[in-house]
Structure formats: structure tokens, C-alpha cells
N, C-alpha and C positions, 0 to 999 in steps of 0.2 A: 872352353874346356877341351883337352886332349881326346882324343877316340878312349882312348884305355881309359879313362876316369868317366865315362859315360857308362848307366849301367846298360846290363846285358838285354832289358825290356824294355829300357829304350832303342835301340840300338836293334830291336827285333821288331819292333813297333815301326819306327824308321824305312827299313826292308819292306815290311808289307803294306806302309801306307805310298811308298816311293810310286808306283804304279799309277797310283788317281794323281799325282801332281800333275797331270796335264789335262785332267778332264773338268768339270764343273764343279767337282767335290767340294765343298765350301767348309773349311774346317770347324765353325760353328755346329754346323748338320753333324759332323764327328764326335764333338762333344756332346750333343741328342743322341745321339748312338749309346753314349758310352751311360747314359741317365736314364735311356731305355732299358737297356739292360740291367742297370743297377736295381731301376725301380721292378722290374719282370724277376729281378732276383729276391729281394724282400717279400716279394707277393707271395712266390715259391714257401719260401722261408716260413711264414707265418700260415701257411696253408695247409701242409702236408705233413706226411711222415716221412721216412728213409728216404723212399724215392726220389720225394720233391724237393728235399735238404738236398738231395746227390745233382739235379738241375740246379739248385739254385747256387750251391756251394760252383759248379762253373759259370754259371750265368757271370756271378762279380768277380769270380778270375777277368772274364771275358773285359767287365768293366773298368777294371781297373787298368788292363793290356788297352783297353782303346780309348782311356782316359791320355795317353803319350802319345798316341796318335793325331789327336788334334793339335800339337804344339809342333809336332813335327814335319804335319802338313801343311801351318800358318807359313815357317821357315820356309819350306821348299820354294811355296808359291809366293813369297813377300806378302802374305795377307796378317801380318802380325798386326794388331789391334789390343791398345787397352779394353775394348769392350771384351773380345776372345779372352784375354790375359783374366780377367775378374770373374768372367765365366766360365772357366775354365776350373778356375778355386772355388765359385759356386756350386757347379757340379760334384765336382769330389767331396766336399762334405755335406752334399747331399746324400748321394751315393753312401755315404758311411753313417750318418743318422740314421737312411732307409736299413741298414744292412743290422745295425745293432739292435732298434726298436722291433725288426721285425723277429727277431732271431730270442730277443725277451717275449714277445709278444706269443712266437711260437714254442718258445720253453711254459711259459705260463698254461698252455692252452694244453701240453701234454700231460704234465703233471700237477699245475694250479702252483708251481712256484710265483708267488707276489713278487718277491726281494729279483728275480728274473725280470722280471716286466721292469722292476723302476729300473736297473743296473741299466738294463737296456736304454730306456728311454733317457737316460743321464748320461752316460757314453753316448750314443746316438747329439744326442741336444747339443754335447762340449764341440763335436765339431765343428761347426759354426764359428763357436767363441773363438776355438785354436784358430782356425783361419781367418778368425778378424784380429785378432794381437799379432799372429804371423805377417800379416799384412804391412799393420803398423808398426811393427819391427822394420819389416823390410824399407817401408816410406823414413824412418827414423834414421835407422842404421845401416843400412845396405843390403842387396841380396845375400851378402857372405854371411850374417847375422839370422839367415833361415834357411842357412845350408841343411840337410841332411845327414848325419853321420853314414860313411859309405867305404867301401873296400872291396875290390877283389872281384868288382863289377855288379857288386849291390848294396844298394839301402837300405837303412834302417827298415824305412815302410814297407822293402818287399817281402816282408813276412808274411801279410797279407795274402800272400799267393799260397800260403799252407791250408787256406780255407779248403782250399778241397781232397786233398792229400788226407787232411786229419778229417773233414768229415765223411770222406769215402770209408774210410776207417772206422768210425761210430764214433769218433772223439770230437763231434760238434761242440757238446754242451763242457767239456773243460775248456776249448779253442775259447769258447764267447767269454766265459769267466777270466781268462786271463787274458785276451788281447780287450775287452770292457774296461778291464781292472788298470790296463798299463793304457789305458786312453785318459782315462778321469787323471790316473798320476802323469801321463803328459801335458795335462791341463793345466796341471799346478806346476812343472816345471816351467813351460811356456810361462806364466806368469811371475812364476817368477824371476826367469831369465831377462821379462820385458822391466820388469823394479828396477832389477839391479843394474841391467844397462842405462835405466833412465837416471837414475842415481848417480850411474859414473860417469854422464855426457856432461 
């Protein structure tokens, strides 16, 4: 992949992990990093009011920036490994089951919305799934088959980094309902992206 078609948090992530390539850092410990945080962000999340939404909403900024860290510290030091490579995709939708259950969990707990708590808990749970069809896509039909839609030095997925931006703002509880809601429908695109290419193999 060219410099210019790398995006811009990788590419920043890259910069600040370039430092530890000479030391013991073991790119695995990276991705515990980035699961630390993730999970210290959901606790946040389901715990507090304003305040704790305003930590947690950076905590999984934080996670998700040090999510690119560990792939990029495998590279430098040649410690690339399928076990890294599947932990790596275990993390992350860990990291995002913790972040939606919690974020229903703590919508529920404000106001006693139920239909929060499941959304939650059903977005939260599809990550998983997405990542084991993504997988099997990619084992089936190549990596170009779980590309990312991307431009301009970013992803689809880095919208995710609005979490804090809009809940510094008090716009938590629309943020969860519509990035919840375009989870569960990329679940069923994912699915059915995996049909149809199985159909046309």
C-alpha cells in the first residue's frame, strides 16, 4: 500500500510507536494496552455521569489509536505472527462489544431505557460475528474482499474517533443510537456480502 493510501491514524500511530522498535516492547503487550483501555473505557461508560462519559469517550479514542500500534510494531521488528494477526481482530471486537454493552448498560441505568440495554448488547455481541465472516471472507477470497471503504487518508471505521467530540458535546446517547444501529446493518451487509460471493465462487 502507497504512503498516501495509508490512513492518517495509522500513519500517526506508526510515528509514536517507531520509538519502542528497539526496545523489549512486544507487540502482543500493545494490543493488552489497547484492551486495557478499551475495557477501563466501558467501566467509565456504565458507571458515571457526564464526567465519566467525558474519560471514557477518550479512554477508546485512546483504544482504538493503540489498536494500529500493535501491527505496526509487529512490521518494524519482524515479530509478525498469526497468533498477533487473530489477536489483534480479538481485541478490537472486544473493545467494541465492551464499548456498546456498556454505553446501553449506562443509558439504561440513567433513564431505565430497556430497548438501550438490548441495542446495546446486540450491537456489542454482532462484533464478534462481523469479525469471524470478515475472517472467513478474507481466508475464502482474499484480503482485498475486507478492504475498508477509504479516501482522503481515512476509513470508513474512523468515525469512531467522533466518540468524543460528540460526547464532550452531550450528544452521547444519539452517537450510540446511530453508530448501534449502522453496526447491526453492517452485520447484515457483511452477510450478505459473504452469500453472494459464495454464490459467485
Amino acid at each position: 500500500m502507497s504512503e498516501m493510501k495509508i490512513p492518517y491514524d495509522q500513519r500517526l500511530a506508526r510515528a509514536c510507536i517507531r520509538p519502542f522498535a528497539g526496545t523489549a516492547l512486544h507487540p502482543n503487550v500493545v494490543t493488552g494496552i489497547s484492551l486495557a483501555l478499551g475495557t477501563a473505557s466501558g467501566l467509565s461508560f456504565a458507571a458515571g455521569g457526564p464526567g465519566m462519559q467525558h474519560i471514557a469517550a477518550l479512554l477508546f479514542m485512546l483504544a482504538v489509536f493503540v489498536d494500529h500500534m500493535d501491527g505496526e510494531l509487529a512490521r518494524m521488528t519482524g515479530k509478525v505472527s498469526r497468533v498477533g494477526y487473530y489477536l489483534d481482530y480479538l481485541v478490537g471486537s472486544l473493545n467494541y462489544t465492551i464499548l456498546f454493552s456498556a454505553i446501553g448498560l449506562g443509558i439504561y441505568q440513567w433513564n431505565g431505557s430497556e430497548i438501550a440495554l438490548l441495542i446495546g448488547l446486540a450491537a456489542g455481541l454482532s462484533n464478534p460475528i462481523i469479525v469471524a465472516l470478515r475472517l472467513l471472507m478474507e481466508r475464502r477470497f482474499g484480503s482485498e474482499a475486507v478492504e475498508h471503504p477509504s479516501g482522503g487518508g481515512f476509513e470508513l471505521e474512523d468515525f469512531i474517533y467522533l466518540i468524543g467530540p460528540v460526547t464532550w458535546l452531550g450528544g452521547l446517547e444519539y452517537f450510540f443510537w446511530l453508530y448501534a444501529t449502522g453496526t447491526l446493518g453492517y452485520l447484515l451487509w457483511t452477510m450478505l456480502t459473504l452469500l453472494r460471493k459464495s454464490s459467485n465462487a
